[in-house]
N, C-alpha and C positions, 0 to 999 in steps of 0.2 A: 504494500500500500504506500501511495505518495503522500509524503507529510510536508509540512512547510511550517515554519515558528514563525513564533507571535509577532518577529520585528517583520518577516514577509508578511503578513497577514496587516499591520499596522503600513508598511509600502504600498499595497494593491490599493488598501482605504483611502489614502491621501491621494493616489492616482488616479482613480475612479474618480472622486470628487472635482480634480483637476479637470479632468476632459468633461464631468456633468456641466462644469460653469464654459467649460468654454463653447460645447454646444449648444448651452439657454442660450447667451449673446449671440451663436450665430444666427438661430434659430428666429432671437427678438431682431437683428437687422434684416432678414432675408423674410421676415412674415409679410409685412407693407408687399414684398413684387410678388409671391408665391399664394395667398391666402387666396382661393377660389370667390370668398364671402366677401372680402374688402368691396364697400361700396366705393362706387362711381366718387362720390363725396364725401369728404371728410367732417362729421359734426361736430360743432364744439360744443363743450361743455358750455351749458347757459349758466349764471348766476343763479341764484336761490334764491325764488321768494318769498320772504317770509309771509305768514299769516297775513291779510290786512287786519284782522282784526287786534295785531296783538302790536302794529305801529301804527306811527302817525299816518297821515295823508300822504305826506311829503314826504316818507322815505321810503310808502307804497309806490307812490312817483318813479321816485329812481328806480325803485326795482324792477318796478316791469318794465322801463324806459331801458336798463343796461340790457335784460334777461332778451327780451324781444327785438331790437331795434336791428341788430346786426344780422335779422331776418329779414328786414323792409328794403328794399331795393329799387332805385330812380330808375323810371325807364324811359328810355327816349324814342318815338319810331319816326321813319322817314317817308312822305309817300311825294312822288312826281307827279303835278297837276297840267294835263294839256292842255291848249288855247283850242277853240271849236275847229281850226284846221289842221292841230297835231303838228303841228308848227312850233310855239313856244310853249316850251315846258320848262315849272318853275319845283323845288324840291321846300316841300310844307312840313314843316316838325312837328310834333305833338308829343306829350309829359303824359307821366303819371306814376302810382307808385304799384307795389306785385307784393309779395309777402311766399318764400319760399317756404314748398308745404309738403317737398319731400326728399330724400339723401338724392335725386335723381337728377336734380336741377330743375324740377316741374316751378313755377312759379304762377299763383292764380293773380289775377287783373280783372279790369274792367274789360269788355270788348270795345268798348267804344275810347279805349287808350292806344288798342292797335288794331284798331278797325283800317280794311285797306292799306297798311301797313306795307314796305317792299323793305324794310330794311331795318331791326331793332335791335339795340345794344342796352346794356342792362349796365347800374353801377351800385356797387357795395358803400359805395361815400370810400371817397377819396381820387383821384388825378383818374386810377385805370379804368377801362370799361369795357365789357365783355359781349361780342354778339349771340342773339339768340334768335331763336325760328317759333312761328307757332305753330301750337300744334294739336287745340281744337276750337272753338268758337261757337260761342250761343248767342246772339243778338237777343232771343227770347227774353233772356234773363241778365243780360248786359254782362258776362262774363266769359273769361276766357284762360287758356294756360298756357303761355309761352314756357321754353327750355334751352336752357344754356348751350352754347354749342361747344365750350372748351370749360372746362374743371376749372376752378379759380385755384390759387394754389393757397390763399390761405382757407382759415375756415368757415363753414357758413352756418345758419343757424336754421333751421327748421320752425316753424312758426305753427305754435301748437292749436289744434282747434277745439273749441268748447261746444255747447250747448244750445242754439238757439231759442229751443223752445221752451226754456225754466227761464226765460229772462223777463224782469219784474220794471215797471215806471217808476222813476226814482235811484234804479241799481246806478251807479257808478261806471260810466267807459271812460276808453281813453282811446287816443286816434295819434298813428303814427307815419307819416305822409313824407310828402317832399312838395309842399305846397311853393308856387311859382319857383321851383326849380330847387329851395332851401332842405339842405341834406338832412335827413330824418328830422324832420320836426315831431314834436308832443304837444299836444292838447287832452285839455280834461274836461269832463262836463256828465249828463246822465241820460238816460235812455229819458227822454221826454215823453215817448209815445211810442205804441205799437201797432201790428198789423194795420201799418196807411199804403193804401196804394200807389206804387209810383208806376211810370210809365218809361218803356226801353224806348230806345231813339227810334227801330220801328213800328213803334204805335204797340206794343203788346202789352199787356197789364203785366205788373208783377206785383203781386197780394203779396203782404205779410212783412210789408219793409219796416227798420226803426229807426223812426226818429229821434236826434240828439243834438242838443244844443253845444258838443264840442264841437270847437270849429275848425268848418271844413273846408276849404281854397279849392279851386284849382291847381292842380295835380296833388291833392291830396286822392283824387280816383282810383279806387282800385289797390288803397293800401287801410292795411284792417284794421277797425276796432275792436278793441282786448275791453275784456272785463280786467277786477280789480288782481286776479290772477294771471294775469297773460295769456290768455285765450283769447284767439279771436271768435268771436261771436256775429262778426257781420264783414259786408265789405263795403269800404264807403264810397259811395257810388254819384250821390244827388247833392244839390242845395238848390233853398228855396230864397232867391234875393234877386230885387228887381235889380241892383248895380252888378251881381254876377259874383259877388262877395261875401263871404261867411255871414249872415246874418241872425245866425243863431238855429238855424234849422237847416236840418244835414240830417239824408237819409242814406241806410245801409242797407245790403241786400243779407238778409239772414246767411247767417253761415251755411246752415241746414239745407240748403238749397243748395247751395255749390258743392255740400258733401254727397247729396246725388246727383249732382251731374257730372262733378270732375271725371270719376272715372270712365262715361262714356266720351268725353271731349280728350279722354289721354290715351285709348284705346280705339276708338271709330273717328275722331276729329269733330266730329257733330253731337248733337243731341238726336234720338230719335225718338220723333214723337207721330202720333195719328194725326194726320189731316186731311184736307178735305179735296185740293188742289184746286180752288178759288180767290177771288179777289173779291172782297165784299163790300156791301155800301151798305151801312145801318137805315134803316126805314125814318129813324125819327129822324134825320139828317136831310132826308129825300124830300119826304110829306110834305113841304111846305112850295115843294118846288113841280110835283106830279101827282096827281090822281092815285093813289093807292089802297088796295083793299083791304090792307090792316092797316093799323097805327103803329105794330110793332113788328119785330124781327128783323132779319140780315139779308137785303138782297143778293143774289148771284150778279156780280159784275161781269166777269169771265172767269170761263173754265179752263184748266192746262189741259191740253191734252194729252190724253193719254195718265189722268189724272183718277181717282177712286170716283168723285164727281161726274166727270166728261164719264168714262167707263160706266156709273150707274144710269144715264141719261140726262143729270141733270143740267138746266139749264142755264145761261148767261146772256147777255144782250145782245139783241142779232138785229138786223137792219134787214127788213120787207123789201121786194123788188118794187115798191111805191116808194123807198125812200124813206119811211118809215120806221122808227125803233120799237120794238115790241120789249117789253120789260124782261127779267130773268124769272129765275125762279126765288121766291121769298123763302126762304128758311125760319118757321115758325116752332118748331119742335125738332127732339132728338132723343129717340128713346124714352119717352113721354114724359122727357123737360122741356118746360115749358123756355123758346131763346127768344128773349127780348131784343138781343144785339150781339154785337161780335164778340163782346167778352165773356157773355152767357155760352156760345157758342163753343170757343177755346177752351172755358171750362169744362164744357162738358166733354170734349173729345178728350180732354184731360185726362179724363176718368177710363178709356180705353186703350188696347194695344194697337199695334202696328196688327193684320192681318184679320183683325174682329169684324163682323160684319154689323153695321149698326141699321134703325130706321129710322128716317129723315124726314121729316111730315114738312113742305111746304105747300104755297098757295101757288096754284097757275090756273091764268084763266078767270079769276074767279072762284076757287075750287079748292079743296082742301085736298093733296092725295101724299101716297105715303112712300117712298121708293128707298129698297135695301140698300147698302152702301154698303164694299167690305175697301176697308182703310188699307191697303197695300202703302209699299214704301215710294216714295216720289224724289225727285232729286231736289236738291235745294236750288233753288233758283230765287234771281233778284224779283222782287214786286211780286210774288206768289205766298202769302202770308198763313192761309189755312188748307 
């Protein structure tokens, strides 16, 4: 039998150990290029913040101001404007602020910060600035998710999301922007009000917005209001001032919203929703100007072809071989909801999938009748709204 004493036995101990340290070390320099899991971006560690209730205001302030802020990001997009003969073309800027809300470099915004956009660069505050592409877009709901094209090398912060629907009048926000171009600004104030409706730039409703008296600027768009925790809770989107300046009321689009939509804008580029593939004119809008035989519901302007609408037969404005326009079809029901107008309408396809077949009760003619509709997928197209 092979033996070895205690001082070999005490040599292998101290050499073993030897090579254990110097394989951690290679092991911790060689993990960063080797670790399959290393995300795309590096997160930093955010500051801590304490309880609100157990400091002042003021150093709630700071905390969520250090904790969050280096998640808020200036965005700048570029688009080129043609003269009517595509002759002189001028390059139009537009601001706003994004709020990073994943290791991947997804950043959510307003759409109407890079709406028509050819060119966007994002900046962490400071000299560098980084380009990015987007990469889904909702007009519906005024939101949107650009993503970085190149890794920043230092680190970013992820921008944590809260709760919309436990939010109370009175609760405490804060708003952290880049209003006229000023790198991360703070503002404080309170949810003033809830579910008010505001309206996207193409005409769509969005129910359930909050109102806040922190103040909101221009190119505060599109960068989030946190609760007293650092949550964002909303995205601030509106102000209501006849000079175009914070006048105390600034609306957000609930967070809750953008947590079901992002992932369809980060995986398809769109929203997919049921429509109707129409252009509509509200009745009460009309009536003053044509003979009609309600008072209420959504006229058929035009149909797309080749649309769920066009497809079930119905109808839109056509011109008589007298020169004549004959009216469309009125849209007075939908599944025996009773549509006032086009937001009654939107709502109610709301409540449907893509592929459902619904019924559609208008007036033509004079006439009450009812006609199936099954909702297939349509393309997006400009001035095609349901």
């Amino acid at each position: 039998m092979y033996r070895i004493s205690a001082r070999q036995i005490l040599v292998i101990a101290l050499a073993s150990a030897l090579f254990a340290s110097i394989g951690v070390l290679g092991l911790q320099k060689l993990s960063g290029k080797i670790n399959p899991f290393s995300s795309a971006l590096s997160i930093a560690e955010t500051p801590v913040i304490a309880d609100p209730s157990t400091v002042t205001d003021e150093q709630n302030n700071i905390d969520v101001y250090k904790s969050v802020s280096p998640g808020v990001v200036y965005i700048q997009s570029t688009t080129t404007v043609r003269d009517f003969f595509g002759l002189y073309s001028e390059a139009r800027e537009g601001s706003g602020s994004g709020s990073v809300i994943d290791d991947q470099g997804n950043i959510l915004t307003n759409y109407h910060v890079i709406a028509d956009a050819e060119k966007l660069s994002v900046n962490f505050g400071g000299g560098r600035t980084y380009s990015a592409r987007v990469v889904g877009r909702d007009p519906d709901t005024d939101l949107a998710v650009i993503r970085l094209l190149e890794t920043p090398k230092e680190q970013i912060t992820v921008v944590p999301l809260g709760d919309s629907d436990k939010l109370i009048v009175g609760q405490k926000v804060l708003a952290i922007g880049n209003p006229f171009g000023l790198d991360r600004t703070l503002t404080t104030g309170v949810i003033s009000g809830l579910q008010r409706p505001i309206r996207a730039q193409n005409g769509r409703l969005i129910e359930g917005a909050i109102q806040t008296d922190a103040s909101i600027n221009p190119g505060n768009s599109g960068g989030p209001l946190l609760d007293s925790h650092g949550r964002m809770i909303g995205i601030n989107s509106q102000i209501e001032s006849p000079s175009g300046a914070s006048a105390g009321v600034g609306f957000a689009i609930p967070v809750n919203i953008a947590k079901r939509i992002v992932p369809q804008l980060v995986k398809n580029g769109y929203v997919e929703r049921p429509k109707l593939g129409i252009i509509p004119r509200d009745v009460d809008t009309l009536s003053g100007q044509v003979r009609l035989p309600v008072s209420y519901g959504t006229m058929i302007w035009r149909v797309q072809p080749g649309g769920p609408a066009a497809n079930a037969g119905l109808r839109g404005l056509v011109q008589t071989e007298d020169g004549d326009i004959e009216l469309g079809d009125i849209i007075i029901g939908l599944d025996g909801a009773k549509i006032s107008n086009n937001d009654d309408l939107l709502r109610a396809l709301d409540t449907h999938q893509v592929g459902e077949t619904v019924t559609v009760e208008v007036m033509r003619n004079g006439r009450s009748i009812r006609v199936p509709v099954r909702l297939t997928e349509i393309p997006q197209r400009r001035g095609v709204r349901e």
